[in-house]
C-alpha positions in Angstrom: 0.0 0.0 0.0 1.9 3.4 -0.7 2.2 5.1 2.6 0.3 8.7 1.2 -3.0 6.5 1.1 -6.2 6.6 3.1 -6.5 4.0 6.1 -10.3 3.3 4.6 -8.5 3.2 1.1 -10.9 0.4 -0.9 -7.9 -1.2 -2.3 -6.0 -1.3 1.3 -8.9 -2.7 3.4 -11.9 -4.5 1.0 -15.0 -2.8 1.7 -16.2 -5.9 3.1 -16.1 -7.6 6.6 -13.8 -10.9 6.6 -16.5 -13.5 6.1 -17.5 -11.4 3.4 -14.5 -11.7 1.5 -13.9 -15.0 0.6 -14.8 -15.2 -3.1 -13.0 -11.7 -4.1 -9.7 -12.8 -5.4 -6.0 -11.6 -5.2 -3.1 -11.3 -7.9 0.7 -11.3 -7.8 2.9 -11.2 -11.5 6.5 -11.6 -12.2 7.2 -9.6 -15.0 6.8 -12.3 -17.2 3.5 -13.8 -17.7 3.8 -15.6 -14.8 1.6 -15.0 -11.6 0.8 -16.2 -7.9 -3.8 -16.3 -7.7 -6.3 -17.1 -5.4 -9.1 -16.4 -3.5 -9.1 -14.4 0.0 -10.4 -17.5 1.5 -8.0 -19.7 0.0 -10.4 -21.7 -1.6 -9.6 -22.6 -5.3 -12.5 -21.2 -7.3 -10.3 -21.0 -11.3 -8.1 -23.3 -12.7 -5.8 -20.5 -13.1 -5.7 -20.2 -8.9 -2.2 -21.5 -7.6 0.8 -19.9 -6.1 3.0 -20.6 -8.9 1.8 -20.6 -12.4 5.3 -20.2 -14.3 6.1 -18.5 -17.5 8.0 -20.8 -19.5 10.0 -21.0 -22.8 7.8 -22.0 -25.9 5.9 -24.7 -26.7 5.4 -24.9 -22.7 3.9 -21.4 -21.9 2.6 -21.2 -18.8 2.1 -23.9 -16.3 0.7 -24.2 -13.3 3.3 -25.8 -11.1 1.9 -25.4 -7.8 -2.0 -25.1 -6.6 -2.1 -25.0 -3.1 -0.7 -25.6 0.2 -2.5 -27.4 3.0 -1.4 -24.9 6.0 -2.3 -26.2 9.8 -0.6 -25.3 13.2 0.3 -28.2 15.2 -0.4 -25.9 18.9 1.6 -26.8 22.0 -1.6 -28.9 23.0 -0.4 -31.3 20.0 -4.3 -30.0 18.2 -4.1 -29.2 15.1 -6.3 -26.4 13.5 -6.2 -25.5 9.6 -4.5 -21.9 8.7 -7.9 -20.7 6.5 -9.2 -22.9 4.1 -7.8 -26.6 3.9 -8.4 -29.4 1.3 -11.6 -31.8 2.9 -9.3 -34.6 3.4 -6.4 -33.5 5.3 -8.3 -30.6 7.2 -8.3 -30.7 10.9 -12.4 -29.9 11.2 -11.7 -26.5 12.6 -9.7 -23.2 11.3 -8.4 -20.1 12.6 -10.8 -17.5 11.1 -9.7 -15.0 8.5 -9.4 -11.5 10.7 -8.2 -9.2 8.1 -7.3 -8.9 4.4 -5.4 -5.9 3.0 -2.7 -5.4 0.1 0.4 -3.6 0.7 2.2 -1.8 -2.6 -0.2 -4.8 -4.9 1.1 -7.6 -2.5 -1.8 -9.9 -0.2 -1.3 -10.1 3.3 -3.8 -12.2 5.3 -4.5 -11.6 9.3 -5.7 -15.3 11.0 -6.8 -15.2 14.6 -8.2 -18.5 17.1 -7.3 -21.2 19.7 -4.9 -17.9 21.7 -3.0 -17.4 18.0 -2.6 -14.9 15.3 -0.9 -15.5 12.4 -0.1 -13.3 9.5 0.5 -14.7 5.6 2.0 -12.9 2.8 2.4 -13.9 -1.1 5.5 -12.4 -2.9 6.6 -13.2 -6.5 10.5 -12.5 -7.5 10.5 -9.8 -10.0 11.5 -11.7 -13.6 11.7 -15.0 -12.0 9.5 -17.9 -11.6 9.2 -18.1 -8.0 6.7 -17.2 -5.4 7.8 -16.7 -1.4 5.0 -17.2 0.7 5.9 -16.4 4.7 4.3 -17.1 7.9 4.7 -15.2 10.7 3.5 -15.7 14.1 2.1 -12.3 15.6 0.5 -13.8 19.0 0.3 -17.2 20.9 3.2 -19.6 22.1 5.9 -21.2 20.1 3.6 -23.7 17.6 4.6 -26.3 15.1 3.7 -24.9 11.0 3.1 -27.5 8.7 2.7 -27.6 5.1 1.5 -29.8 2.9 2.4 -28.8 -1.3 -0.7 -29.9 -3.7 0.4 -30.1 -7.2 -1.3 -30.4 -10.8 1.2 -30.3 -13.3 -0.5 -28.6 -16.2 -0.6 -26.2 -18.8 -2.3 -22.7 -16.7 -5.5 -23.3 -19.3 -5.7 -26.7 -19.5 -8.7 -28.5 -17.3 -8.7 -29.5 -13.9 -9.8 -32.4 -14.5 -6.5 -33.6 -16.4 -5.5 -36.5 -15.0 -2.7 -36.8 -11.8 -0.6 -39.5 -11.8 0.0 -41.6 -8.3 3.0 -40.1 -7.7 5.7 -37.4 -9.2 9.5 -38.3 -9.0 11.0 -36.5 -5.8 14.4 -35.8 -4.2 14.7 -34.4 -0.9 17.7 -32.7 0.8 16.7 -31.5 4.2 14.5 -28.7 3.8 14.6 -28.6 0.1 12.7 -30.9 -2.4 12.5 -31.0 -6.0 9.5 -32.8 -7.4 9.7 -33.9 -11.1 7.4 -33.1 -14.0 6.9 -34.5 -17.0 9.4 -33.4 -19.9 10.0 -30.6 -20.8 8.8 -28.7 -17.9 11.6 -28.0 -15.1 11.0 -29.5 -11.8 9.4 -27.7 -9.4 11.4 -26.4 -6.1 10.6 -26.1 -2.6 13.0 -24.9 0.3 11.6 -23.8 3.5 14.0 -21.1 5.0 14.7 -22.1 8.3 17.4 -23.8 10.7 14.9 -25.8 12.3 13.0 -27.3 9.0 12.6 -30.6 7.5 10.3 -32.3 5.2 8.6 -35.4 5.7 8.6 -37.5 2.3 4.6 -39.0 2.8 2.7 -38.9 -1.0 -1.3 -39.0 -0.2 -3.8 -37.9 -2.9 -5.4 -34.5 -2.7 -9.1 -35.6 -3.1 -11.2 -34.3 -5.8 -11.8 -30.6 -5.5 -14.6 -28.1 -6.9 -13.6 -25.1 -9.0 -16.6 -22.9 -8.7 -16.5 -20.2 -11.0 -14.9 -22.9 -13.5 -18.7 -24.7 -13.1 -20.2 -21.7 -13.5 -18.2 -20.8 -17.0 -19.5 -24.4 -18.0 -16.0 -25.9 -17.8 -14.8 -29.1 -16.1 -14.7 -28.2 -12.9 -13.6 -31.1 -10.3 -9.7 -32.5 -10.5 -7.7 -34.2 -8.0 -3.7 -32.8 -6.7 -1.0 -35.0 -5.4 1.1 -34.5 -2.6 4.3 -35.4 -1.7 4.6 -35.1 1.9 4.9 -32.0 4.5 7.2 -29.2 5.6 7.6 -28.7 9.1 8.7 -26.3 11.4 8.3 -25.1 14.8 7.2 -21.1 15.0 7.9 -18.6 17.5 6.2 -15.5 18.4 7.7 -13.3 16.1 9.4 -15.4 13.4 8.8 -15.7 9.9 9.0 -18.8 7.9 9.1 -18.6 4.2 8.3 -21.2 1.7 9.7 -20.5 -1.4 8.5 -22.7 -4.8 10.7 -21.8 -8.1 11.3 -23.5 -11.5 14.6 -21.4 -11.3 18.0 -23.1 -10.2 18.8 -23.9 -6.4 22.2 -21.8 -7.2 19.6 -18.6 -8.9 17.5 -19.2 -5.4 21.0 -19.2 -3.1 21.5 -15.6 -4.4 19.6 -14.1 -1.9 17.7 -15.3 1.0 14.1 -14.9 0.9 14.0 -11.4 3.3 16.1 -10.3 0.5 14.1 -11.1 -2.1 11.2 -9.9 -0.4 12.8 -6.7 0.1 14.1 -6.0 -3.3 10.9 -6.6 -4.8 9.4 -4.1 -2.3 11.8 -1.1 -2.9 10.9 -2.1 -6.9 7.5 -1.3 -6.4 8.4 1.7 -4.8 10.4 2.8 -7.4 7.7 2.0 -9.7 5.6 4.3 -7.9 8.4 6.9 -7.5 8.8 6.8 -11.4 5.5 7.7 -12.2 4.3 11.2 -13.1 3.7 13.3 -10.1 -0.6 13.1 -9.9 0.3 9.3 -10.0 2.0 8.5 -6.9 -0.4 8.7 -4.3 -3.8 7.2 -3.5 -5.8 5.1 -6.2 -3.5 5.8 -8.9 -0.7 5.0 -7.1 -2.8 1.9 -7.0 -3.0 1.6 -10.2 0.8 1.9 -11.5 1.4 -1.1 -9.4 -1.8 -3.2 -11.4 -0.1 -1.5 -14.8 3.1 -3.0 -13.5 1.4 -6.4 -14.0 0.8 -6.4 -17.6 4.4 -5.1 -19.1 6.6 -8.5 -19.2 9.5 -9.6 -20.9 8.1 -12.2 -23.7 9.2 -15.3 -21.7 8.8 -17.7 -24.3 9.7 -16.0 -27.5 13.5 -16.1 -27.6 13.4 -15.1 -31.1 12.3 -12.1 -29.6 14.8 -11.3 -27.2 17.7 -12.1 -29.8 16.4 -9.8 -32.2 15.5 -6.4 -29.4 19.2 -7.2 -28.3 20.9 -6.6 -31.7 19.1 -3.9 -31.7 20.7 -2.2 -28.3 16.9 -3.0 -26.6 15.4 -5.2 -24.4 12.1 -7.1 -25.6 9.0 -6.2 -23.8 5.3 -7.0 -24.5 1.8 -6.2 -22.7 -0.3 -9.4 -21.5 -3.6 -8.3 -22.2 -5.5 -9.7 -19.4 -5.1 -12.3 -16.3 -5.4 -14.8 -16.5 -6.0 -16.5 -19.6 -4.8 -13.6 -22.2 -1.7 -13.4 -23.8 -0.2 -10.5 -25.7 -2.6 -9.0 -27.7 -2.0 -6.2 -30.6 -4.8 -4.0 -30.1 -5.3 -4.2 -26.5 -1.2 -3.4 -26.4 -1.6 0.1 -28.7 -4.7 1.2 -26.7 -3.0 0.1 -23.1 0.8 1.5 -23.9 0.0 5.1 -22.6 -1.4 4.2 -19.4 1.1 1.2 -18.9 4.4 2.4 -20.0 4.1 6.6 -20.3 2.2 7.5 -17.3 4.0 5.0 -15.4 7.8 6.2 -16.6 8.2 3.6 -18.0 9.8 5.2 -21.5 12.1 2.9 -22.8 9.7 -0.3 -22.2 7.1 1.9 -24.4 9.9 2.1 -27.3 11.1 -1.5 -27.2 7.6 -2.8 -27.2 6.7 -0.5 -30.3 9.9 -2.1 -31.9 8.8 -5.2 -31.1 5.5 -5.4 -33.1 7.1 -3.6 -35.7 9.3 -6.4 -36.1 6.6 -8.7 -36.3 4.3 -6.5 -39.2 3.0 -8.9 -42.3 1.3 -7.9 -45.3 0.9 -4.0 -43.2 -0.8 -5.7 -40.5 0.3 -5.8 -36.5 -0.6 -9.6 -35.2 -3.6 -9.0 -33.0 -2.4 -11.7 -31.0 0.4 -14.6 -30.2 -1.1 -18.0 -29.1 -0.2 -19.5 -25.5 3.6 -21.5 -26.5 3.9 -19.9 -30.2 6.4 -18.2 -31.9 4.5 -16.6 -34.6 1.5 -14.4 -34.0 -2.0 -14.1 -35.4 -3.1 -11.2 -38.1 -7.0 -11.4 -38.1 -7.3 -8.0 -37.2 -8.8 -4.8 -38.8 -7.9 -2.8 -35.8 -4.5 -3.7 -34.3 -2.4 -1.9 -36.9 -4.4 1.3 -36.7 -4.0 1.6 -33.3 -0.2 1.1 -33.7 -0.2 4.5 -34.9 -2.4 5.6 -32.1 0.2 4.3 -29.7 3.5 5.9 -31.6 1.8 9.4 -31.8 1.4 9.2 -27.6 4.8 8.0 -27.3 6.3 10.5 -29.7 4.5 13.4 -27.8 6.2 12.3 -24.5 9.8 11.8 -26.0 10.3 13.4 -28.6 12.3 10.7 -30.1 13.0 11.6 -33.5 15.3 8.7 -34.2 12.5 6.5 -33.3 9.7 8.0 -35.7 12.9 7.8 -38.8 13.2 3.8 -38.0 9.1 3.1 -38.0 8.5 5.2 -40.8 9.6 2.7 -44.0 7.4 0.3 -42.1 4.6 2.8 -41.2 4.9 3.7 -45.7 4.2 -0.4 -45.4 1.2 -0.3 -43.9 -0.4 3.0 -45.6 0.3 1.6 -48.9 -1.6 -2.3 -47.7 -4.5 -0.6 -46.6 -4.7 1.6 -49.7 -4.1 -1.5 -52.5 -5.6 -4.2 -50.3 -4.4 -7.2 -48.1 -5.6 -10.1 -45.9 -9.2 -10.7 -45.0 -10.6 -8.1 -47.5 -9.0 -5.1 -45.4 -8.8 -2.4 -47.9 -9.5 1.1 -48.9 -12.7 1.6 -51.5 -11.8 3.8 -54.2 -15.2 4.8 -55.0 -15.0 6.4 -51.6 -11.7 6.8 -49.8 -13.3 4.4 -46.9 -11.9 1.6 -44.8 -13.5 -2.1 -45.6 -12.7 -4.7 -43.7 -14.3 -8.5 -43.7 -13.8 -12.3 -44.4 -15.7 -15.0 -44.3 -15.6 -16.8 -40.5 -13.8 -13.8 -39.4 -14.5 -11.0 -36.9 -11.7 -8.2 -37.6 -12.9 -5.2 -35.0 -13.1 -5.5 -31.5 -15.9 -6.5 -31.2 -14.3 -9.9 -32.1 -16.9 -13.2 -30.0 -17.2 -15.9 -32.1 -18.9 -19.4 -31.0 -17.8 -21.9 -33.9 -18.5 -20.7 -37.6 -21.1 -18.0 -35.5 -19.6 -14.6 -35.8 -22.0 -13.0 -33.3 -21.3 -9.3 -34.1 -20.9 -9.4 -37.5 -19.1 -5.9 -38.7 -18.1 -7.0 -42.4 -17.8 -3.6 -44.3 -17.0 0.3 -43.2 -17.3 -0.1 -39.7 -17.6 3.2 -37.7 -14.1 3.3 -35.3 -12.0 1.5 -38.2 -12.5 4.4 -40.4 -12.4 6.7 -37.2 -8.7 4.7 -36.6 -7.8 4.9 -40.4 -8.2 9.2 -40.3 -6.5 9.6 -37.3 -3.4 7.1 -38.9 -3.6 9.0 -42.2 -3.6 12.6 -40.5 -0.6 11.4 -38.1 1.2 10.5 -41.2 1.0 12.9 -43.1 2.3 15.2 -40.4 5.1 12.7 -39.9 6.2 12.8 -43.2 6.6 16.3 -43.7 8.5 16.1 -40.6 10.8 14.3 -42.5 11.4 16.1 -45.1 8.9 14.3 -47.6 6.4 17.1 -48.5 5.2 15.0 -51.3 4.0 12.4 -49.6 2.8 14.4 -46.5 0.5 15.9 -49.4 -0.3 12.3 -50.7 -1.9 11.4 -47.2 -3.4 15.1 -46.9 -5.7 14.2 -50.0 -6.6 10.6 -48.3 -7.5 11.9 -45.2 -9.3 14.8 -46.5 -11.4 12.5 -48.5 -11.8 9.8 -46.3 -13.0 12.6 -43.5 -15.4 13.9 -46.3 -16.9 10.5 -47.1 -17.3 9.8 -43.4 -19.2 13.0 -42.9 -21.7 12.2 -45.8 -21.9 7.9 -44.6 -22.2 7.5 -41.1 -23.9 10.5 -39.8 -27.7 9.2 -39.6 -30.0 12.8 -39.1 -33.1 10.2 -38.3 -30.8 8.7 -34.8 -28.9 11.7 -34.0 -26.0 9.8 -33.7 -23.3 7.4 -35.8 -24.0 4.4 -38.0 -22.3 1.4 -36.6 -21.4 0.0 -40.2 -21.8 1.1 -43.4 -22.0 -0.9 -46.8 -22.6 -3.7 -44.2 -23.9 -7.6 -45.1 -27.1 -6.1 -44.6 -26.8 -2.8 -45.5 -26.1 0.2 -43.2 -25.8 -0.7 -39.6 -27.9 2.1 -37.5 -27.3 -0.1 -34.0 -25.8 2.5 -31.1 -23.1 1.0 -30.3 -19.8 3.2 -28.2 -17.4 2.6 -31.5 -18.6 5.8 -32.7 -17.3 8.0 -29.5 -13.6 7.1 -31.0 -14.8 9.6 -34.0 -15.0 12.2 -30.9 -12.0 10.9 -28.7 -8.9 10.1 -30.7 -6.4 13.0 -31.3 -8.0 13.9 -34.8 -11.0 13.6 -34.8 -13.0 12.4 -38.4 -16.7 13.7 -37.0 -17.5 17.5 -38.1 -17.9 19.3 -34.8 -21.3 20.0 -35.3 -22.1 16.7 -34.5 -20.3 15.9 -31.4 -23.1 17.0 -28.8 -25.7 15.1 -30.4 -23.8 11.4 -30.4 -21.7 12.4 -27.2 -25.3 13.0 -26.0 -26.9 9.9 -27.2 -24.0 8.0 -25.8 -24.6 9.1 -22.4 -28.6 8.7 -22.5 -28.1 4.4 -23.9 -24.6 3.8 -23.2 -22.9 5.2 -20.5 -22.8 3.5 -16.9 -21.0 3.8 -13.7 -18.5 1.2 -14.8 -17.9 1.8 -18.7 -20.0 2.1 -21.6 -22.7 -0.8 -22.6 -21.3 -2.3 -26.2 -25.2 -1.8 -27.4 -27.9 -0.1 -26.2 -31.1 -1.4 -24.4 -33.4 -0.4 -27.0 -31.9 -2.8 -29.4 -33.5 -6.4 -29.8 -30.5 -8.2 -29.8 -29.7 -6.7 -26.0 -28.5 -8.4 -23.3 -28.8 -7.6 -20.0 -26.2 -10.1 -18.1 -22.7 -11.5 -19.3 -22.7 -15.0 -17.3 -23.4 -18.6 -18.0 -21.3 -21.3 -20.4 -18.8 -20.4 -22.6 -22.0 -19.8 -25.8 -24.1 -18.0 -23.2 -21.3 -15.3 -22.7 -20.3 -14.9 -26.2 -23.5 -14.3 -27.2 -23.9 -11.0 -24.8 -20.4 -10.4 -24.6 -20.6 -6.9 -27.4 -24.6 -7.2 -27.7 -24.7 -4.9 -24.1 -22.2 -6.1 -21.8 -20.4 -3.2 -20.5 -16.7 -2.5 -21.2 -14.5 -1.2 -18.7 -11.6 0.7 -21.0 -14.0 2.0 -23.2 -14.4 4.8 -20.1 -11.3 6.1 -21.6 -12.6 7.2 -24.9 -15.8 8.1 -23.5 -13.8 10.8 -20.7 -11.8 12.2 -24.0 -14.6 12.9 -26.1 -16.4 14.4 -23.3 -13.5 16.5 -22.6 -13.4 17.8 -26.3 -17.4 18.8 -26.2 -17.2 19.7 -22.9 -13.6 21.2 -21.9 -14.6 22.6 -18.7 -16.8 19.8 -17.6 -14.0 17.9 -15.5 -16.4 17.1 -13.0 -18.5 15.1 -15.1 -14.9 13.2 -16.2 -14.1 12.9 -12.5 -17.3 11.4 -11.5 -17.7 8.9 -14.7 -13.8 7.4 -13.1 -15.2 7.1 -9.4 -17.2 3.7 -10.2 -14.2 1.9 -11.2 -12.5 3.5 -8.6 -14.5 1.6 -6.0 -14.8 -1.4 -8.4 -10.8 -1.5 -7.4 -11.7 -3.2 -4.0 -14.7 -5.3 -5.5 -13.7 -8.0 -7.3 -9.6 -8.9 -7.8 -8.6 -6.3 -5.2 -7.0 -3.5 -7.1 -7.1 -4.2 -10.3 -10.1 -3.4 -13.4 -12.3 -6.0 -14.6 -12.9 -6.5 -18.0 -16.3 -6.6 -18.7 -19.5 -6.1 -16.2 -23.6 -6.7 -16.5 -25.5 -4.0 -18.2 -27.5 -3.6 -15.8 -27.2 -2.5 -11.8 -25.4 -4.2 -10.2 -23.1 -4.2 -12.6 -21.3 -7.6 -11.9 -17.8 -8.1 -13.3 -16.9 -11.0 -15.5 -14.4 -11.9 -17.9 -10.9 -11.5 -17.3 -10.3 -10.3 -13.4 -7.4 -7.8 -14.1 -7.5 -6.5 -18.0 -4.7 -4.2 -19.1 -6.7 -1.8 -20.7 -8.9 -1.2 -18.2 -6.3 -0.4 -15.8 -4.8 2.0 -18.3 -7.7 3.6 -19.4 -8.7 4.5 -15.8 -4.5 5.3 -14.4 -4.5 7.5 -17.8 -8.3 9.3 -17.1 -7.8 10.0 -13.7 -4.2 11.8 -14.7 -5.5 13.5 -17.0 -8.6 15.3 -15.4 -6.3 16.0 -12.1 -3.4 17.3 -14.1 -2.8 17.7 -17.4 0.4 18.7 -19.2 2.6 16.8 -16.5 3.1 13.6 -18.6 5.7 15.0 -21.1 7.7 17.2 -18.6 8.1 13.9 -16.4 8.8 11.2 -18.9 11.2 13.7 -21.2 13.7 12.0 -18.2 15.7 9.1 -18.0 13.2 5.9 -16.8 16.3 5.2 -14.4 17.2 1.5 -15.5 14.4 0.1 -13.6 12.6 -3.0 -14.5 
């Protein structure tokens, strides 16, 4: 927790009491992909909950290496009582109860109390390593025995739980330490309890069959057994710490430093984190909200093609994960997140190397919307991706100034211009009878708005949709001014007479007198699209903006009235027939509402600039559409942004527990309204060498 921030901060204490708390969740990353999750109660309710799911080298990805640990005190009584919640077959029948739950600078600390003791657990992860340090320190009661029992699953992070666990792993045990083998070609997994008194009792017994709640809820296999291999124990005196530390790494990476120290370092880092930030950033909710950002930026773990080519290059590879904790790196949420994530933040030279980085992967004037779990080589089925790659170098370029930058894009940024203006993949072209963007294949969803159940594109968008062509301007204008930055007045002119007739086309296409606001597609399957959907604030919002000003208070208006909530905007408003009013059920159930009125967190962003261009003075209305999310921070995974919620009150998260760009959306609002013009002065600096 930073130390500037309110005792009754949301984030700090969850605006619950402790038996209220047990099915918000928790989240610790490592820089790489990797992460520590769970429940406050402790009770696994995802297959993604574990305290180490490791980011590993391709084809492996990431793996969950170890689920949970059985945690009971042995008290001087010889009883035994269960620290929180405990598997049904090795429980003791009675628990110390959870007293308090708070997180300290984005790290989980849990408060047990019962039978004269009181205990306090913390999760850490080591900062670019796979390994998670989870301590135990005794805050009240006499000297007590701690033992812990490891439950392991070894299996790909979004593979079922219901894969099946064999009777036993291979183990080796040295004292303290263990190492348990998995199959080929993970590493083996490896425990050390820190302390002189330690040992571990080799004694495999299965980890009956567990229930994953919210997995039976998403209409996934939802009941899977763990092995384990036997217990740690240790006696425990009134104020020592124990630490269990579990790592894929090395035993002679882990002998570096001793567990404090690792704990320590990757407390100062967060501090630093918060430290590098611009100045309306580091304090209170936002300063919050650097350390969520600091989630999402990783090093590409398992593309080592990656990291050979940034480091020929003088750089270091860097990517965005879109979303814990099933998302990898995605293209367009990457371009739309990079201001919040990397510039607000300080976080300079991450923003440039992750620019590079997807410019080193461009095909055919396309940016891969995403890269499969364990692959190499990403995906291009996007209409959207690329033209918010120009979105993302004109912020960057605004902090820095980095001329030398903007000279090695540009041949690649010519690339791109000249695809989209002679055609390339999945019919992504401009029309020459109109200057337009056109986008659409058969069995594809290009935009966004991308749910797809089987051969069932559920928002289909084939043709001129509204925030492509929105995107396409705003690319066109920024290179045009580019160029005769350069020294190419010529083709600065070139991109002058697209823009201009792309903006004039727009003006004559999607403005619908009879709605008052945008068409959501134009030259559609079906003809022109008059559905109110939010795509068309981004002909408001984004730094040029393609809608003639006379417009903007009729759609910003009609967006508020069908649209707008306390928690994002609705992706299609209640009036239309294809509306849904929840986003739950199986996996056909949720794509089916997921952009037919589900409400998206980031697309607050957008809506808070385009309100600020009708409405320059109105930064009350832009401070008050942030404050919902700013409570949502100590709602659902405690202090991060969900990424989608109901469409109606009460607005219940779902999807993805922590997504990248709705944490930047909101870091990058709430700096803005309380202070703009501070984001360039700060970042013009050196980002310090920090990770």
């Amino acid at each position: 927790m930073h130390e500037n921030a309110e005792p009754d901060d949301p984030i700090r204490h969850a605006i619950a009491p402790p038996d209220q708390l047990g099915l918000r969740e928790w989240l610790v990353c490592n820089g790489l992909g990797g992460y520590a999750a769970g429940s406050v109660s402790g009770m696994p309710l995802r297959r993604y909950h574990g305290l180490l799911i490791a980011s590993l080298p391709n084809p492996a990805g990431r793996v969950m290496m170890l689920s949970s640990i059985a945690q009971q005190l042995r008290l001087p009584d010889r009883s035994r009582i269960d620290i929180g919640w405990c598997p049904p077959n090795l429980s003791s029948g009675r628990a110390l109860e959870l007293a308090d739950f708070r997180v300290e600078l984005g790290l989980p600390i849990w408060t047990y109390r019962g039978a004269g003791v009181a205990l306090e657990r913390r999760v850490t992860m080591t900062h670019g390593l796979n390994t998670a340090i989870i301590t135990f320190r005794l805050l009240e009661g006499t000297t007590a025995r701690l033992e812990l029992r490891p439950a392991i699953q070894f299996r790909g992070h979004d593979e079922h739980v219901s894969a099946v666990v064999p009777e036993a792993y291979p183990l080796s045990a040295f004292g303290a330490r263990i190492e348990v083998i998995a199959p080929s070609p993970l590493p083996p997994l490896r425990l050390h309890l820190d302390t002189p008194r330690g040992s571990f009792v080799i004694e495999p017994e299965p980890v009956a069959e567990l229930a994953y709640g919210i997995e039976a809820d998403r209409g996934y296999d939802s009941r899977g057994a763990l092995y384990s291999p036997g217990r740690f124990r240790a006696d425990l005196a009134p104020g020592e710490t124990v630490a269990l530390t579990a790592s894929t790494e090395s035993w002679q990476t882990l002998n570096v430093m001793t567990p404090a120290e690792a704990i320590a370092a990757e407390v100062d880092r967060r501090r630093r984190r918060i430290e590098a930030a611009v100045p309306r950033a580091r304090a209170g909710i936002a300063a919050e909200l650097v350390l969520a950002a600091d989630a999402f930026v990783v090093r590409p773990a398992g593309r080592s093609e990656d990291h050979v080519r940034m480091r020929a290059a003088g750089r270091e590879a860097w990517t965005v994960i879109a979303g814990y904790h099933w998302f990898t790196d995605w293209g367009r949420d990457t371009m739309i997140s990079l201001e919040g994530l990397t510039l607000v933040t300080g976080r300079v030279q991450q923003a440039g190397s992750i620019l590079q980085m997807f410019a080193n992967h461009v095909r055919d004037g396309l940016v891969p919307n995403m890269f499969p779990e364990g692959a190499n080589e990403g995906l291009y089925h996007t209409a959207d991706a690329t033209l918010w790659f120009f979105h993302a170098i004109d912020r960057y370029l605004r902090v820095t100034g980095d001329a030398h930058m903007l000279r090695k894009l540009l041949p690649t940024l010519r690339d791109i211009i000249e695809a989209h203006l002679a055609g390339t993949r999945f019919g992504i072209h401009v029309d020459p009878a109109d200057g337009l963007l056109a986008q659409g294949a058969p069995g594809y969803q290009l935009t966004w708005m991308d749910a797809k159940a089987g051969d069932w594109v559920v928002t289909p968008r084939r043709g001129k949709a509204v925030e492509i062509n929105a995107l396409w301007y705003n690319a066109v204008r920024l290179m045009e001014d580019w160029l005769y930055r350069s020294g190419d007045p010529t083709g600065s002119a070139e991109m002058k007479a697209t823009a201009d007739r792309a903006q004039a086309s727009f003006e004559k296409r999607f403005w619908n007198p009879a709605t008052g606001h945008l068409f959501d597609v134009v030259d559609g399957e079906a003809g022109d699209d008059p559905a109110c959907r939010p795509n068309q604030v981004f002909a408001i919002s984004l730094p040029n903006p393609v809608l003639a000003p006379a417009h903007w208070a009729s759609v910003l208006a009609v967006v508020e009235r069908d649209l707008l909530t306390p928690v994002g905007l609705r992706s299609l408003s209640p009036s239309h027939p294809d509306y849904k009013r929840t986003y739950r059920g199986d996996l056909l159930t949720r794509d089916a509402a997921y952009h037919q009125g589900t409400v998206w967190s980031w697309l607050i962003g957008p809506y808070v600039d385009a309100l600020l261009r009708v409405r320059p003075d109105d930064v009350a209305g832009a401070r008050a559409a942030l404050a919902g999310l700013c409570t949502h921070l100590g709602e659902n995974c405690i202090g991060f942004v969900s990424e989608v919620f109901d469409a109606e009150p009460p607005y219940t998260p779902g999807g993805c527990v922590a997504q990248a760009w709705g944490v930047a959306e909101l870091l990058r609002c709430l700096v803005r309204v309380e202070g703009q013009g501070e984001l360039g002065e700060r970042n013009r600096s050196a980002n310090g060498g920090l990770p």
